[in-house]
N, C-alpha and C positions, 0 to 999 in steps of 0.2 A: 036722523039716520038711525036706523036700528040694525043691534047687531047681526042678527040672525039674518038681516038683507044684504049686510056688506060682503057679509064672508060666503059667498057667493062658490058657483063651478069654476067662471074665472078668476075670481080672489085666489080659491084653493089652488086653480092651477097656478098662478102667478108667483105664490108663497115657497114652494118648492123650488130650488134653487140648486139641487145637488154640488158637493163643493166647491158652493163660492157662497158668501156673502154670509149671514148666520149657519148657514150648512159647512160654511169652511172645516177644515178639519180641525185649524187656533186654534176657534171660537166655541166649536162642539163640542173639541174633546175635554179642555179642562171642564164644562159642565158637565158630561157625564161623571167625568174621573170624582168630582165633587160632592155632586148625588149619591153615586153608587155611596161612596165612605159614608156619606151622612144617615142613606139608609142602614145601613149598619146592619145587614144581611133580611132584613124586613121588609114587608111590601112597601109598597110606594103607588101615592094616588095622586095624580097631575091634576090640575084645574086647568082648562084651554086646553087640552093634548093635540088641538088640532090635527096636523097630518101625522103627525109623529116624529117630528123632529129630534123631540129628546127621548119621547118614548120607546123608540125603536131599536136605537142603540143602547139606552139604559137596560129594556130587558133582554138583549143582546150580552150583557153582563150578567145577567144570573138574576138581578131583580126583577120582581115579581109586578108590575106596574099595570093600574087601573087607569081609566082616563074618565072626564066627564067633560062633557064639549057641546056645546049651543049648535053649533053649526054641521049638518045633514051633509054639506057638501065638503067639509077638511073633512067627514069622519068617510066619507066613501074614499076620498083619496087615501085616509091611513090605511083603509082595507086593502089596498091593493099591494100594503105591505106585511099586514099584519092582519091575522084573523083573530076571531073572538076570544077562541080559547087561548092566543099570545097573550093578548090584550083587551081586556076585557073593558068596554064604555058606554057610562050611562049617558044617556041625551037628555041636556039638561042648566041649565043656567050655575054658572061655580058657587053661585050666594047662594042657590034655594037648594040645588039637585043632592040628592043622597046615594053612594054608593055602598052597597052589600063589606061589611067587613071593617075591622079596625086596620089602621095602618101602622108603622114609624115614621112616614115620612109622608108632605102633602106641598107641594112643590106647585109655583107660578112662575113665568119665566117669560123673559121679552117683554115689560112692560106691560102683562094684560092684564094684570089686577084694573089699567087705567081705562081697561074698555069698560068698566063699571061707570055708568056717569052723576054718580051719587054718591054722598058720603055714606048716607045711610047702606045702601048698597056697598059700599067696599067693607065698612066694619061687619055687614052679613057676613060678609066671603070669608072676614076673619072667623066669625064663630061657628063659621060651615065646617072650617080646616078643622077649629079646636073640634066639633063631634066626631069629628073620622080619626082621630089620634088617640092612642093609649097613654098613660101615663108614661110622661116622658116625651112625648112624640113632638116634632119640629116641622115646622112650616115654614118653607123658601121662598124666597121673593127677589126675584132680580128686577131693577125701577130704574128710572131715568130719574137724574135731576133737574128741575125748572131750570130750567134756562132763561132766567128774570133780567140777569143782570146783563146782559146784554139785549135788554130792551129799555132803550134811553126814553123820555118823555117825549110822546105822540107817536112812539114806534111800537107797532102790533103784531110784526112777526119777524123770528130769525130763521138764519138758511143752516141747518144742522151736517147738511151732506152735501158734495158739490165734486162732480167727475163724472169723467166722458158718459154720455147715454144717460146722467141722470143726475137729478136734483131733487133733496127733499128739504122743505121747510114746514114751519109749522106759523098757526097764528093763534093770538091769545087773546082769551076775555080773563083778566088778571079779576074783573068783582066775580065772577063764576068760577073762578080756579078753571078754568075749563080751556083747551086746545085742540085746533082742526092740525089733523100732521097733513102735508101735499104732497105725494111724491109725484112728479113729472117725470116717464119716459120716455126719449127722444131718439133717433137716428139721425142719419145725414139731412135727411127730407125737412119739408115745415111743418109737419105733424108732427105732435104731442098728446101721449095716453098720461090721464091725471086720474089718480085713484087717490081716496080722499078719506081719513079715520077720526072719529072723534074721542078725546081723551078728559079724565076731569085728571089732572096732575095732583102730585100728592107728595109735601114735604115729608124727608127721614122724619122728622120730631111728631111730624101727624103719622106717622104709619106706627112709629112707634106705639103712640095713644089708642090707634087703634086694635095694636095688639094684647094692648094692657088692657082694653073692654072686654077681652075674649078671654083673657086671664094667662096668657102670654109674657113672658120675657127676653128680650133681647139677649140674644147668647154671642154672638158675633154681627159685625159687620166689614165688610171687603169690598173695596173698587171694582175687583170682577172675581170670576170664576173661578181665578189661581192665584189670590188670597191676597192683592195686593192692598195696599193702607189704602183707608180709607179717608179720603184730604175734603180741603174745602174747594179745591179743581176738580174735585172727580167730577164726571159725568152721567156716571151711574152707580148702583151700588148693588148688592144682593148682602142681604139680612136675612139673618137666621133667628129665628124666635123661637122658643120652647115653650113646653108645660111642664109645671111641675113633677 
């Protein structure tokens, strides 16, 4: 599966959700309230901007926000929030593509460092962020953690999400680090629409190493968006790495 075929007209329409789900107002706002601080009155260059989930409201705040995104069909639906001159994106793979300009801040979010399905490919993406950053500049990452240990021996997937109209599971090739996520959507009826992502997952201690290739240091790490500890239950995490 390739990404640039998932993220589809109706991926992108699916993905929008206006407040509910990642679009909740929770979920949104302590990420912008986050970013904005962290940019620290500086631009800011998203990797994945897709439709503009966080782009929108971010430079709805007074940041200056570039995007770079794979996908032809999230960036027509960002348009019909935002034009060029709001938000300015290059079309283009997060590992390879170059945008015009130094930033403060180089932000990934919702797990899409994991639609790299390489290692070698996600330490790019690292050293893509470090070239767009000035001295000083920080690169965000909010990640999911493996969900391992609730895979007993001969078991190859668990169920992450589970409520009315829907269900998401994921299944694992633990020698490839690698996971299919499944969301199934349902009604009353017997039909079920399944749309289907492929992930390579990636331990905190390896994401760290990969920031340390790019000459990166861990500055923080939080459970989520509004700075909670960061434990051995969490679920997810968002790290903040710097440069010197």
């Amino acid at each position: 599966m390739r990404q640039d075929d998932l993220w589809d007209a109706g991926a992108a329409q699916r993905y929008d959700t206006p407040g509910t789900g990642m679009f909740a107002p929770e979920v949104l706002g302590p990420t912008v309230d986050r970013l904005a601080a962290l940019a620290g009155g500086g631009p800011a260059l998203e990797f994945a901007v897709g439709t503009g989930r966080v782009a929108v409201p971010l430079a709805q705040r007074g940041v200056r926000v570039t995007g770079i995104e794979l996908s032809t069909a999230m960036l027509d639906r960002l348009r019909t929030k935002a034009d060029e001159a709001t938000i300015p994106v290059v079309v283009g793979d997060m590992a390879t593509a170059v945008a015009p300009g130094t930033y403060a801040l180089v932000y990934l979010v919702y797990n899409t460092i994991a639609n790299l399905l390489t290692q070698a490919e996600q330490v790019a993406c690292f050293r893509n962020a470090a070239r767009h950053l000035g001295p000083g500049g920080r690169f965000v990452i909010e990640l999911w953690v493996p969900e391992l240990r609730q895979l007993p021996p001969g078991r190859q997937a668990t169920v992450w999400q589970c409520e009315p109209g829907y269900i998401g599971l994921d299944t694992y090739d633990v020698l490839h680090q690698h996971v299919v996520s499944h969301h199934f959507n349902f009604g009353e009826g017997t039909e079920a629409r399944l749309f289907r992502t492929p992930h390579r997952y990636i331990w905190p201690a390896e994401l760290d190493l990969m920031a340390q290739l790019a000459g990166f240091a861990l500055e923080s790490r939080h459970g989520d968006w509004a700075g909670t500890e960061f434990t051995a239950e969490s679920r997810s995490h968002v790290s903040v790495y710097r440069l010197p």
